[in-house]
C-alpha positions in Angstrom: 125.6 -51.3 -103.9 125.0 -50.2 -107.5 127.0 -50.5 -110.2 128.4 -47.5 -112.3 125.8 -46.3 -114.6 125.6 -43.3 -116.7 122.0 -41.8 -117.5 121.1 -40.0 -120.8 119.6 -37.0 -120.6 116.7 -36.4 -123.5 119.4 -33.6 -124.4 122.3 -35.4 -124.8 120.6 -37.8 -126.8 119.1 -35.5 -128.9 122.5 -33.9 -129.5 124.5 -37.3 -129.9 126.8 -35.7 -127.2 127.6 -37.2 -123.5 126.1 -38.8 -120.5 125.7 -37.5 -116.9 127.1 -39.8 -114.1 125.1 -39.9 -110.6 127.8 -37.3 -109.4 127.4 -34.8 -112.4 123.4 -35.2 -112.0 123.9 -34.9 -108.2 125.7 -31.2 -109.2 123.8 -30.1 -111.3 120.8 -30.8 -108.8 122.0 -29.3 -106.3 124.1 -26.4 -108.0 127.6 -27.1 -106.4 129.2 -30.1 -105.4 129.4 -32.0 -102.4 131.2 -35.0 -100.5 129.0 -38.3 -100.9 130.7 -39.9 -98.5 128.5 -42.3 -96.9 126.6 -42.8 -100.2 129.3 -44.6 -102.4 131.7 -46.7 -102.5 135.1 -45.8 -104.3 136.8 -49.1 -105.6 140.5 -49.6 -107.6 140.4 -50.0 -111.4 142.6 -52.1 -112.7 141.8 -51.6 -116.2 142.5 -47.4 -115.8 144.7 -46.9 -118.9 146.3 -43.2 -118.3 147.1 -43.3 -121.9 143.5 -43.5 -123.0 143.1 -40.2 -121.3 143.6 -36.4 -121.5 146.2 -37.0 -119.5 148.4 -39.0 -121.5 150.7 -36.3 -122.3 151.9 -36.1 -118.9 155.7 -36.3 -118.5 157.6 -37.9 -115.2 157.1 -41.3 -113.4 155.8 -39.6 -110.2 153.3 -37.3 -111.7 151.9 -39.8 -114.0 151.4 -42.0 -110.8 150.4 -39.8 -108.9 147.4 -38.6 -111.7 147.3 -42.6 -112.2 146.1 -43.2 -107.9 143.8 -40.2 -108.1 141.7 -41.5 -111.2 141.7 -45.2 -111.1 138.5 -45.7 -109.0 135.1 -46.7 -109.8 132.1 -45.5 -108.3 129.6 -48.3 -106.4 126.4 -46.1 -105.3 124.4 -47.2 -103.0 120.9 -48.4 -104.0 119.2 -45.1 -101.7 121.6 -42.5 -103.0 120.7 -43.7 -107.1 117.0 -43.5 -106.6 117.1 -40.0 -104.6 119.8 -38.4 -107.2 117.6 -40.1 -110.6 114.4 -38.9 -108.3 115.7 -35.2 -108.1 117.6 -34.8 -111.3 114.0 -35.7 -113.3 112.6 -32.9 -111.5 115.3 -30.5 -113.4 114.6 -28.4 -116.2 116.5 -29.7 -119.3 118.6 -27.3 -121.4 118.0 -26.5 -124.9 119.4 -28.9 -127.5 122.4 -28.0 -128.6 122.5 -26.6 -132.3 122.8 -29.6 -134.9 125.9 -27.9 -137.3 127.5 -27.3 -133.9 127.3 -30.6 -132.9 128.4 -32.2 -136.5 131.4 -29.9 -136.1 132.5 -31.1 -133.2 131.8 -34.6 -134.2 133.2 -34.7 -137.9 135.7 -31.9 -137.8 137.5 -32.7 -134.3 138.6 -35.0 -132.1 137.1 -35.5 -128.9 137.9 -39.4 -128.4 139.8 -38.9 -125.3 138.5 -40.3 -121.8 138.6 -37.6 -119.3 138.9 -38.1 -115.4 135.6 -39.4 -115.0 134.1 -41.0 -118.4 134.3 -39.6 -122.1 135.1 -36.1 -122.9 132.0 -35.4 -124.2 130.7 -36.4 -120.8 132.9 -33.5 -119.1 131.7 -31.0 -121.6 128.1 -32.1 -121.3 127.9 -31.9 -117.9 129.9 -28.0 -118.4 127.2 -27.3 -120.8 124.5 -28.4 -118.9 125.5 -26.5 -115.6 126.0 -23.8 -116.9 122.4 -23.6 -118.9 121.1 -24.3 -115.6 122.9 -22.3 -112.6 124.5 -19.7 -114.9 122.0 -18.5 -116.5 122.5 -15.4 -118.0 126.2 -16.2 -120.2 125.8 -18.9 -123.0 126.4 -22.2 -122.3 128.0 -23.3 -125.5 131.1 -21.7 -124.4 131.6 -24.4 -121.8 130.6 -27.0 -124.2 133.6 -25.9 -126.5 136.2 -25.2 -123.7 138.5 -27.0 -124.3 138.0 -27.2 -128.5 141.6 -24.9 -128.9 143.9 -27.0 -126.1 143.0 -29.1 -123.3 145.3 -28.2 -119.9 147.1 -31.3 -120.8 148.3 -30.0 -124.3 145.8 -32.2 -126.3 144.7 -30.2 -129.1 141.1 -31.2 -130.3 140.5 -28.7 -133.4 143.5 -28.0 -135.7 144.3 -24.5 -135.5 143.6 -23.5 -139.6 139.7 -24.6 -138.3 139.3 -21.1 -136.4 137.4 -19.7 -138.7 135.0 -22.4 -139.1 134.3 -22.4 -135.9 134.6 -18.4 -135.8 131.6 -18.5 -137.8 129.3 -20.9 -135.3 129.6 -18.5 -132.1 128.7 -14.9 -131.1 132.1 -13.0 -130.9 131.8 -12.7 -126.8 131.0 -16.6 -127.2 134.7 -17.0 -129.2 136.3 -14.1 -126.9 135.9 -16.9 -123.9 136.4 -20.4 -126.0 140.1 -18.6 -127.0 140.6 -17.3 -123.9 139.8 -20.7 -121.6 142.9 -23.0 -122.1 145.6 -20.0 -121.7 143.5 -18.6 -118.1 143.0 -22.6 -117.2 147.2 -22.7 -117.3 147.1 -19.5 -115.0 144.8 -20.7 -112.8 146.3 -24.2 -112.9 150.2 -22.6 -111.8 148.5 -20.7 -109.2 150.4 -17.6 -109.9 147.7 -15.2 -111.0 145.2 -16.5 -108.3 148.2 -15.5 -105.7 148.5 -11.8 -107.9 145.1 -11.4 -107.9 144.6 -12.7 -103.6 147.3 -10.1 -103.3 145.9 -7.3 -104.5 142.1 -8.3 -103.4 141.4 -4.5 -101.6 142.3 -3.1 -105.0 140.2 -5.2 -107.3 138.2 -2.1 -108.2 141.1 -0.8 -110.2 141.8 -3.8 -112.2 141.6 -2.8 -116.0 141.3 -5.9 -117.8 143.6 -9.0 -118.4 146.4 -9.5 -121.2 147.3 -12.4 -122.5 148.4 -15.6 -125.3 146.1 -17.7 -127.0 147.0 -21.0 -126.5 147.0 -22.2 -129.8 148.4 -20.0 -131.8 149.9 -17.7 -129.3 147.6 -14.8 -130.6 147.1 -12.0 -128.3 144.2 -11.5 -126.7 142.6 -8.8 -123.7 139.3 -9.2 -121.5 137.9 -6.2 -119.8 137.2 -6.3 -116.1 133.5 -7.7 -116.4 134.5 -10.4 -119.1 136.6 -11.6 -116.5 134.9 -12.1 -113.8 132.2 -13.9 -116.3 135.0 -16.0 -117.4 136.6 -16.7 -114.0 133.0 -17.6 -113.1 132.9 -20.0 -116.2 136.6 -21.4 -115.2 134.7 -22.2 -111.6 132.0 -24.7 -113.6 134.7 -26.4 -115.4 136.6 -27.3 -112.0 133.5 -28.3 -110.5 133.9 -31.7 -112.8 137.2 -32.5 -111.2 136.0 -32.6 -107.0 136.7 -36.2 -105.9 133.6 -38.5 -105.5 133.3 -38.4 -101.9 136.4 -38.6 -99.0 137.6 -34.9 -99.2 139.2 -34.8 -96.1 141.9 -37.6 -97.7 141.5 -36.1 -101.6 141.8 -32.4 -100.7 145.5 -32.8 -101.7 144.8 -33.4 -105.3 146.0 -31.0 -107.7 143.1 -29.3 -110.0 140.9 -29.9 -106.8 143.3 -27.3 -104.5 143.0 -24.9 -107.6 139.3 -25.8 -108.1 138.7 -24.7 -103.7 141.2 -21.9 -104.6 139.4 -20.4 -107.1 136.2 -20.9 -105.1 137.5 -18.7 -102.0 138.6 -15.8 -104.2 135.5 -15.4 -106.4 133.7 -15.6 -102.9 136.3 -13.3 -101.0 136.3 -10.8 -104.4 132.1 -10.8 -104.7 132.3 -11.8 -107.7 130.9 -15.9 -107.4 127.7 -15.6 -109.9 
């Protein structure tokens, strides 16, 4: 078996952003995600410091715990599965580099120090970004790389509110509509009430109006038409991608954001709306 290793893409060099594990590459190769089962080995790791992560603002013994046995592993590939995921994700078309006073932004004016479930941060948003510029086409990727810039789902705030503006300035207003709107539809998604409203009312979709809510952040009101939210449910269903376990589904499916992540999967299918 193989060691862990993350591979820089020419990109993410370039940009002085993440790296792509062999599961991110193996998504983004394939366009979804997939149990590799079979191909790796998922080990305990002892050294897993929950307060290192995004998640270190969890409150309660049990949940903590709980958030604690889902993430402390570390992946051992096999030496077959590493040479046909590097093989395949060489053949793939790079993304743009990202734009340079975008980048120094997110390095000098916020804070994006925090391990996520799997790696760095910046790994998570690289891999959004890169997805996205890959298998969704048509709807700018930057707004995946900047996701989570005004509140992570775990209330860790990157960018300081008074930096709107500055960051206003960088983006196309539909590019800002979605980067506001992503952490208050994430905590939607994440209580699996307006999924259920939404199942519910699935023969009617082709009334729905538009969707009202709070920013995050600031609690600033905010309103997406029916099309820009599809887009951004669509969007939603990249980020959750990052969060499918390694392999062993059939004993992981319990996990939290991974029920929401399957969740969100079956209505975009069951609405017409996956893109």
């Amino acid at each position: 078996m193989t060691a862990p290793q993350a591979v820089a893409t020419p990109k993410a060099t370039d940009a002085m952003l993440g790296e792509l594990d062999l599961r991110r590459q193996a998504a983004i190769v394939a366009g979804g995600i997939r149990d590799h089962a079979g191909e790796v080995t998922m080990r305990k790791n002892r050294d897993f410091d929950l307060n290192s992560t995004i998640f270190k603002t969890l409150k309660g013994v049990v949940p903590r715990k709980v958030i604690k046995r889902d993430l402390a592993k570390t992946a051992f590939w096999s030496d077959t599965a590493v040479s046909c995921i590097r093989h395949a994700y060489s053949q793939v078309e790079r993304p743009l580099a990202i734009d340079k006073p975008l980048v120094e932004f997110m390095m000098t004016e916020c804070n994006f120090s925090m391990e996520h479930a799997d790696g760095s941060f910046l790994d998570h948003l690289t891999f959004c970004h890169d997805y996205c510029a890959t298998h969704f086409r048509s709807h700018s990727p930057r707004v995946l790389l900047l996701h989570s810039i005004l509140g992570v789902g775990t209330n860790y705030f990157p960018m300081e509110a008074k930096k709107m503006p500055m960051l206003s300035e960088m983006l196309s207003p539909e590019e800002m509509k979605h980067v506001s709107a992503f952490p208050s539809i994430l905590r939607l998604l994440l209580t699996w009430g307006l999924l259920d409203e939404l199942s519910e009312k699935l023969v009617s979709l082709h009334e729905l109006k538009g969707i009202r809510f709070h920013r995050v952040i600031d609690n600033e009101f905010l309103e997406l038409t029916t099309e820009e939210f599809w887009v951004h449910l669509n969007y939603q269903m990249v980020h959750l991608l990052d969060f499918a376990p390694t392999a062993d589904w059939e004993r992981n499916v319990s996990q939290t954001v991974f029920q929401v992540c399957l969740g969100l999967y079956d209505f975009l299918t069951r609405a017409g709306q996956l893109r």
